[in-house]
C-alpha positions in Angstrom: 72.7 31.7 64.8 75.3 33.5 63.0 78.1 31.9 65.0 77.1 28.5 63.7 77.1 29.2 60.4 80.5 30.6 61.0 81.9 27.2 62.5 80.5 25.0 60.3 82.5 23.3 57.2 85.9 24.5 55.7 86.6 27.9 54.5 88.7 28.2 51.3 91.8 29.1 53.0 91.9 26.0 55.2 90.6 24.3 51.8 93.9 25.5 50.2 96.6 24.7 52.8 95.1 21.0 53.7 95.7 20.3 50.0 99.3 22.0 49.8 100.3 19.9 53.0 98.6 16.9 51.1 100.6 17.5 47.9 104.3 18.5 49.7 103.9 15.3 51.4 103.4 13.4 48.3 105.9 15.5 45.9 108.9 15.3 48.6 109.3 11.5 48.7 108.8 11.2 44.9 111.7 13.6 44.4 114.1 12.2 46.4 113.2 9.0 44.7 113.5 10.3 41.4 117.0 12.0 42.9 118.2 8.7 44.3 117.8 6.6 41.0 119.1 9.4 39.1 122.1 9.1 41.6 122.3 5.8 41.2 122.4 5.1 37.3 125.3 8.2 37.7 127.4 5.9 40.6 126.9 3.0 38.2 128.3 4.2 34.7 131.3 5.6 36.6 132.1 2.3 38.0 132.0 0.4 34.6 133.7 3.5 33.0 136.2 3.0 35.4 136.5 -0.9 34.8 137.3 -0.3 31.1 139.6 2.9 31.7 141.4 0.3 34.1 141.3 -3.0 31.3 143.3 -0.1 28.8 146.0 0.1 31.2 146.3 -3.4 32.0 146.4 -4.2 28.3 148.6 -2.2 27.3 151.3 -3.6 30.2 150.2 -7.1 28.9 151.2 -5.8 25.6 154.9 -4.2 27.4 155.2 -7.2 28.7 154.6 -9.1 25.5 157.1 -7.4 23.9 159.7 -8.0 26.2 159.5 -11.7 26.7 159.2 -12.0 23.1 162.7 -10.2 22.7 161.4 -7.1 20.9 161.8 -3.4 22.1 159.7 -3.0 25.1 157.1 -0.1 23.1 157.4 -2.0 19.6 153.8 -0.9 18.1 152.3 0.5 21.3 153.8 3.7 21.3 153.8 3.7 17.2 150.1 3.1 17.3 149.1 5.2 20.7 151.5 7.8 20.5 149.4 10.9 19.1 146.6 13.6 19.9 143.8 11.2 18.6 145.4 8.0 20.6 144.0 4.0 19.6 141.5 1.8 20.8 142.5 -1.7 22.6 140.8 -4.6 21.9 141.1 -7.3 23.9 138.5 -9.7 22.5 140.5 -9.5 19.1 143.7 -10.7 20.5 145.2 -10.5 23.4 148.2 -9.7 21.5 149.3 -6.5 19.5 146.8 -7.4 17.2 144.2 -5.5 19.5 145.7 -2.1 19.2 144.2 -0.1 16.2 145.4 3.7 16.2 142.2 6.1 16.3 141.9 8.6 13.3 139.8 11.5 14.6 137.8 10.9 17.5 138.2 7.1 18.8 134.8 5.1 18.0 132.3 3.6 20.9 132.9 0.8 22.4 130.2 -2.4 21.4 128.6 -4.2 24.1 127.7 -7.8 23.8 124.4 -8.6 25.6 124.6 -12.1 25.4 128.3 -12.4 27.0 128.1 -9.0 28.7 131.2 -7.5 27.3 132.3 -4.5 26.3 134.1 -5.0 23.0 135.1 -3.5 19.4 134.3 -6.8 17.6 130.1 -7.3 17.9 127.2 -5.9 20.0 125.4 -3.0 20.5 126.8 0.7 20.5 127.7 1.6 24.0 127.6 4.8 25.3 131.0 4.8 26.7 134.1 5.8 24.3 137.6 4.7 25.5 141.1 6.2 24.0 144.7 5.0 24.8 147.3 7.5 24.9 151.2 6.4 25.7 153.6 9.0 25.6 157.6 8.0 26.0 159.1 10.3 28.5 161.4 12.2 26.8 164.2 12.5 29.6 163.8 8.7 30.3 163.7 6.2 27.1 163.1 3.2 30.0 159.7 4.9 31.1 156.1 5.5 29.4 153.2 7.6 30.5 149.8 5.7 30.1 146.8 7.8 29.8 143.4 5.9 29.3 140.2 7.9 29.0 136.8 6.8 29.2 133.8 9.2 28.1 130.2 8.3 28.0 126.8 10.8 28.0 125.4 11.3 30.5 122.3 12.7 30.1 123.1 16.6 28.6 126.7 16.2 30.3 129.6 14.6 28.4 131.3 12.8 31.2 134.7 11.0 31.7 137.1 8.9 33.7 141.0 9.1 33.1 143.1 6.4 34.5 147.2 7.0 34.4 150.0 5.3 35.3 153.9 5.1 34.6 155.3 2.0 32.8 159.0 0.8 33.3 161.4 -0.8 30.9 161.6 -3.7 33.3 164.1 -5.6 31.3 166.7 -3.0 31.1 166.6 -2.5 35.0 
C-alpha cells in the first residue's frame, strides 16, 4: 500500500520543472521576437539616416555645380555658409538653389517630416528624430578640391546614434 501512494500524482519537484520547461518554451520565442523587431526598427532608421546623409552630399554638388554653370566661383556661399565647427542645414524643399543652405548656429535643428508627402524637410511637418549637419572644408594645399562631410544623428532609444557620409569635390571647371 505504501508503494501506491508513492506513485500516484506529481511531487512538487516534477510540479516545478514541468512549469519551468512550460515557461522557457514560451519566454524564448517572445525574446527573440522582441529582439528581431528591435533589430529591425535599428536596420530601418539607419537606412533613412543614410538616405538624408546621402541627399546632403548630393545637394551640395548640385549647388558646386550651380555655381559653376552660372559663372560664379565654384564654393560661392557653400563654403561661406558650411565652413565652421557648427556646419548648415540643406534644404532642398526651399530651393533647389543656394537659397536652401542656412549656416547652423549651435547645434544644427531636426529635421521636419511631412506625413502627408513623406518627406523629410526644414519647411513643415513633424519633428523628426534625425538631425543632419553639412560640413565643407576647402583643402588647404588644393584651392580646386573640397572635403564634404554630412552627418546624420537620430536617438535611438538611450543611444545617440549617427551616420557620416564623405566625399571629395573637384573644381571641375578649372580641370
Amino acid at each position: 500500500m505504501k508503494d501506491n501512494i508513492l506513485q500516484k500524482g506529481f511531487t512538487l519537484v516534477e510540479a516545478l520543472v514541468a512549469i519551468a520547461i512550460l515557461l522557457f518554451a514560451i519566454v524564448a520565442p517572445m525574446t527573440m521576437a522582441s529582439l528581431g523587431l528591435h533589430s529591425a526598427q535599428f536596420a530601418k532608421d539607419q537606412i533613412i539616416a543614410s538616405y538624408l546623409a546621402q541627399e546632403g552630399v548630393e545637394y551640395i554638388r548640385n549647388a558646386r555645380d550651380t555655381n559653376v554653370l552660372g559663372g560664379a566661383s565654384w564654393l560661392t556661399t557653400i563654403l561661406s555658409t558650411c565652413n565652421g565647427t557648427d556646419g548648415c542645414i540643406v534644404d532642398g524643399f526651399k530651393s533647389p538653389t543656394l537659397d536652401g543652405l542656412t549656416a547652423c548656429s549651435g547645434a544644427c535643428g531636426p529635421l521636419l517630416f511631412n506625413t502627408s508627402s513623406s518627406e523629410y524637410q526644414y519647411t513643415s511637418g513633424d519633428i523628426s528624430p534625425y538631425t543632419r549637419s553639412v560640413r565643407v572644408t576647402e583643402d588647404e594645399d588644393n584651392p580646386d578640391e573640397a572635403s564634404v562631410a554630412v552627418t546624420v544623428s537620430w536617438s535611438g532609444g538611450t543611444l545617440l546614434r549617427s551616420v557620416v557620409a564623405t566625399t571629395t569635390l573637384f573644381n571641375w571647371q578649372s580641370i
